[in-house]
N, C-alpha and C positions, 0 to 999 in steps of 0.2 A: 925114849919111850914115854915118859913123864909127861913131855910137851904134846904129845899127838895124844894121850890120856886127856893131858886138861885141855886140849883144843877141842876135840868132839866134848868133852861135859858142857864146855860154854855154848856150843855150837846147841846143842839138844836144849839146854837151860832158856836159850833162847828163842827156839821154834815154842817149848811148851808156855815160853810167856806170849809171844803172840799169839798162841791159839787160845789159852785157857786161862790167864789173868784179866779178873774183870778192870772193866774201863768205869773209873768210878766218878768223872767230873760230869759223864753225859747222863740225863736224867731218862726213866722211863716214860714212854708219851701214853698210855695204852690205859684209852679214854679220855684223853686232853683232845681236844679238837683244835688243831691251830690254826688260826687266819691264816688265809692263804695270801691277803693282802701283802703278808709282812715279806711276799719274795721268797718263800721256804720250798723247798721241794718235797716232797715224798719221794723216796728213793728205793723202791722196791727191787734187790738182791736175791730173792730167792731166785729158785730154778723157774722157767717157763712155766712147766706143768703145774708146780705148786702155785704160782701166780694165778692163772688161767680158772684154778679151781675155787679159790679163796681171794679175790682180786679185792685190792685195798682202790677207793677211789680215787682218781685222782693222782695216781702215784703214776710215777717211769719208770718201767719195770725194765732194771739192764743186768741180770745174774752178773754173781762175784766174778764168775771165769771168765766175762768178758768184759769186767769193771775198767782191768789195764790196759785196754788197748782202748776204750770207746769213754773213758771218762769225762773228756772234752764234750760230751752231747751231755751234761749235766748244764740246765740254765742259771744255776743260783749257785752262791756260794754258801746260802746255809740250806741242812740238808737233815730229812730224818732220814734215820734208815729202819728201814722195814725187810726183817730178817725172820728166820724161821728156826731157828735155834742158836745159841749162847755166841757159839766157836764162830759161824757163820757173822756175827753180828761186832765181834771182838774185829776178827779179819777184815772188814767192812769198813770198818770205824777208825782202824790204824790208818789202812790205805789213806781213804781221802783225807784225814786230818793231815798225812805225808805231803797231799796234794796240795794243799790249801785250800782246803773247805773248811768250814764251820760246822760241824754234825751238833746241831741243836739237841736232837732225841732222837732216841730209838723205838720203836713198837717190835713185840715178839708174836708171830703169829703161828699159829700152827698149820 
């Protein structure tokens, strides 16, 4: 009983740190304009709709939910990501650094 106790605590301890522990080595870009020379992507994650409304220039807009299957259509290995809230941005940011990207910065938009 003990062991199926401490197996869901780590299991939940460890969904609540990938969703809700900040990512403290990647810096915020929001108002940093980055050369685009340096090879960087914009990598815009939000949803469609949020995109479409609020559209960052420049950026590849590929939602988190289809980040896993289509991540390969990212052209650069360093990458901001452009998210629309925290959770959203943490998730994001775990992923492709999994993948071997560089995630430079982040931008928060609403």
């Amino acid at each position: 009983m003990n062991i199926i106790l401490i197996s869901t605590l780590i299991l939940c301890l460890f969904y609540l740190y990938q969703r809700y522990f900040p990512i403290w080595y990647v810096p915020n870009m929001d108002g940093v304009n980055v050369n685009s020379g340096n090879h960087i992507v914009y990598l815009d994650v939000r949803d469609y709709q949020d995109a479409s409304h609020n559209p960052v220039q420049g950026a590849f807009n590929l939602p988190y939910a289809y980040l896993k299957r289509h991540h390969d259509q990212i052209s650069s290995c360093q990458v901001v990501v452009v998210a629309s809230d925290p959770v959203l941005k943490n998730l994001s940011i775990r992923f492709l650094k999994g993948h071997g990207f560089k995630v430079v910065g982040y931008q928060l938009i609403k």
